[in-house]
C-alpha positions in Angstrom: 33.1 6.8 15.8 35.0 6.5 18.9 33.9 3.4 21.5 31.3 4.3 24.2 33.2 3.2 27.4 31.6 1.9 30.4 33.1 0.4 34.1 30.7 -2.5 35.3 31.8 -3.4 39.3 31.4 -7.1 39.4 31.9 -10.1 42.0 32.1 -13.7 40.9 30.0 -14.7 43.8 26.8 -12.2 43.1 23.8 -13.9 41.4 22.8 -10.4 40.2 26.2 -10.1 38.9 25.5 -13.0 36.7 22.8 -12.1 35.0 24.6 -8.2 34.3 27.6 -9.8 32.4 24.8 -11.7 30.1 23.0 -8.5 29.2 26.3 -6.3 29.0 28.0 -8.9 26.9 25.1 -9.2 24.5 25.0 -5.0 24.3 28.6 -5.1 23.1 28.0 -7.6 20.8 25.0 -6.0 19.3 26.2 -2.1 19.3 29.9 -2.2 18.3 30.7 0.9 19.6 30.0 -0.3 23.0 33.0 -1.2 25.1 32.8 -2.7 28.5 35.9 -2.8 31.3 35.3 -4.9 34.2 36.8 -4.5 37.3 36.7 -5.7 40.9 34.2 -5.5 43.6 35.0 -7.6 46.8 31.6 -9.1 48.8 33.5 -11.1 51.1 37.1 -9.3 50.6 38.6 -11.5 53.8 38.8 -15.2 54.0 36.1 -17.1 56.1 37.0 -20.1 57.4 34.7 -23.0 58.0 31.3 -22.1 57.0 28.7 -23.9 57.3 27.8 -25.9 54.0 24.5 -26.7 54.7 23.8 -23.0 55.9 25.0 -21.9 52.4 23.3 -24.6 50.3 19.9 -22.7 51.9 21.1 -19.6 50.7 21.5 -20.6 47.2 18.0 -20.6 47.4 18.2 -17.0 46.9 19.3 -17.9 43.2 16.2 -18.7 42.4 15.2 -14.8 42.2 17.8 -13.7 40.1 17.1 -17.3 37.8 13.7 -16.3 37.2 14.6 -13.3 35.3 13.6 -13.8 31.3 16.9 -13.7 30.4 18.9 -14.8 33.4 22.1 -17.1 33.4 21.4 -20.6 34.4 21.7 -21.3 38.2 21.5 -24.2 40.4 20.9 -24.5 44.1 24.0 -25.9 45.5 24.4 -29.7 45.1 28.0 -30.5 45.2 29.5 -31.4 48.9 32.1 -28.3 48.2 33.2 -25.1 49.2 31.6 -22.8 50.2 33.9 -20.1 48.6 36.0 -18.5 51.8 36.1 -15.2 50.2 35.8 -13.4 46.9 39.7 -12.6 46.0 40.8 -15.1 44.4 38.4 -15.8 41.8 39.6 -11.7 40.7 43.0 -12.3 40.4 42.7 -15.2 38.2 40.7 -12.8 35.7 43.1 -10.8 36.2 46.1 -12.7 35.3 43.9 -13.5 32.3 43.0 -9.8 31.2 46.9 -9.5 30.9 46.9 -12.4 27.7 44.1 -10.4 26.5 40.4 -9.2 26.0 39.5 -12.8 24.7 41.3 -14.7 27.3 40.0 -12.2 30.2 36.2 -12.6 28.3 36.6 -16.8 28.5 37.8 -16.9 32.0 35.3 -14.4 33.2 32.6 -16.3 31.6 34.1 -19.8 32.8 34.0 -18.6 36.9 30.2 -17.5 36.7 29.4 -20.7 34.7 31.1 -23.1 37.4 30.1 -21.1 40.1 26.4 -21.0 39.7 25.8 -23.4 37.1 28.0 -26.1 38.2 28.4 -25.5 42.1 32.1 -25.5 42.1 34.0 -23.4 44.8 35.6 -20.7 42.8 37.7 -19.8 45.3 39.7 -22.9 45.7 43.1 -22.9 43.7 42.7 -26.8 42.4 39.1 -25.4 41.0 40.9 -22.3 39.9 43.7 -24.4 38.1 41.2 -26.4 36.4 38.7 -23.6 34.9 42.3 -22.1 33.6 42.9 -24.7 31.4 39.2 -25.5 30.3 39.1 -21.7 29.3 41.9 -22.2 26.7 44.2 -20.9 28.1 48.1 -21.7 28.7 48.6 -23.7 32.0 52.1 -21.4 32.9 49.8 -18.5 32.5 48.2 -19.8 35.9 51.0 -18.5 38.0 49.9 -14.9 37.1 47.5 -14.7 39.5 49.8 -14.9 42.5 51.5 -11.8 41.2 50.7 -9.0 44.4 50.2 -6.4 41.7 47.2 -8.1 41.1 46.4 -7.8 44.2 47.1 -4.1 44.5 44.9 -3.8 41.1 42.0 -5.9 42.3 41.9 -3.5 45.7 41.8 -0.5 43.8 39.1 -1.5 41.6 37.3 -1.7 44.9 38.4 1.3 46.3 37.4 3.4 42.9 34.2 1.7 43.1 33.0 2.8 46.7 34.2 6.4 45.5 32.2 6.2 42.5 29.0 5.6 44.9 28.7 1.6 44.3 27.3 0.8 46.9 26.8 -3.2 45.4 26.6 -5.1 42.5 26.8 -5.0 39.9 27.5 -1.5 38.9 27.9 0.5 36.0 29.2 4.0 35.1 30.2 5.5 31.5 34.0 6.4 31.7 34.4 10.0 32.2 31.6 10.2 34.7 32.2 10.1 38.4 28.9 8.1 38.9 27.8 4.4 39.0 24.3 3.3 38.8 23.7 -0.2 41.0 21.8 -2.7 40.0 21.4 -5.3 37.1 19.3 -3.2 35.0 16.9 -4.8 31.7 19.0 -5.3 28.6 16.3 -2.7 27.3 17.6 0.1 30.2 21.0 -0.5 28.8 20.3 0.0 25.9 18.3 2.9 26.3 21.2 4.6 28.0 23.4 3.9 25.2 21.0 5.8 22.3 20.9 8.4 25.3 24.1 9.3 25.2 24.7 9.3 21.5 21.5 11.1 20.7 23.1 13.7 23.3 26.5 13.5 21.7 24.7 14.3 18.2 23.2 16.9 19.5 25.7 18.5 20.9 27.5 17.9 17.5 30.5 15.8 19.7 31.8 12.9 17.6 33.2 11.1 20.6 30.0 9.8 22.9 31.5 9.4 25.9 32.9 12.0 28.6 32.2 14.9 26.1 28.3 14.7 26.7 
């Protein structure tokens, strides 16, 4: 059978975000015919410059919603004397530099930014931080430089871009490839999966052997 695509819309810096990239990650590794491309939203797509630390710490109370979920990502109010993260661009292009060495590489750095972000309160949109959660990932230290690349730049915007046309209007977000609409919100691992036998039990029906844009 042919994979199942979907787009998830993702930001580093959502909570929500967080607890989607659990679920979706545990649906592809439970249904194999599930494939999942992330791409780029921007929250804050323009640098901020001196805000107020103590003004954010009170926000990361906020993560307490999102952490009280049954099967939410671990999250932490903000105890570290860093950051906050200026803005939500850099974090992307370092994922993006690592999607280019690969699905594993893109899948460990991904995973690394959420981790030190909510888990371990570090500002993921410093470059030191940045360097640092690039090596603990695995990955090659030259690889780094990647990330400065303004293709990547061009590639993060236009994830944005497609995602506004696609009707996200926040995140996270998720649409099947081939369809020109994105449902918002991080749905139960049960709704996900529901969707899933949805559109294969459609795809039988329909006698289509390839369950994505076809049904």
């Amino acid at each position: 059978m042919e994979p199942l695509r979907f787009v998830a819309y993702s930001d580093y810096l959502c909570p929500w975000c967080y607890n989607a990239s659990r679920r979706l990650h545990r649906l592809e590794s439970e249904e194999p015919d599930v494939v999942i491309t992330w791409k780029s939203y921007l929250l804050r797509p323009r640098p901020t410059a001196n805000r107020d630390l103590e003004k954010f710490r009170r926000y990361t109370e906020s993560w307490k919603r999102p952490a009280a979920d049954p099967d939410a990502g671990n999250f932490r109010v903000w105890s570290t004397d860093v950051g906050p993260p200026t803005h939500s661009v850099p974090a992307h292009l370092v994922a993006k530099a690592a999607a280019a060495l690969g699905a594993d590489a893109f899948r460990a750095v991904h995973d690394r930014l959420l981790v030190a972000y909510f888990e371990e309160n570090r500002d993921i949109s410093d470059p030191a931080a940045l360097r640092a959660l690039w090596i603990e990932a695995g990955l090659p230290e030259a690889g780094f430089a990647r990330h400065e690349d303004p293709a990547l730049l061009d590639a993060v915007l236009a994830d944005h871009a497609e995602a506004i046309e696609m009707g996200a209007n926040g995140v996270p977000a998720l649409r099947q490839e081939g369809r020109d609409a994105a449902v918002t919100g991080a749905l139960p691992y049960e709704a996900y999966l529901r969707w899933v036998q949805k559109i294969r039990s459609r795809a039988a029906e329909a006698g289509v052997s390839t369950p994505g844009g076809k049904v």
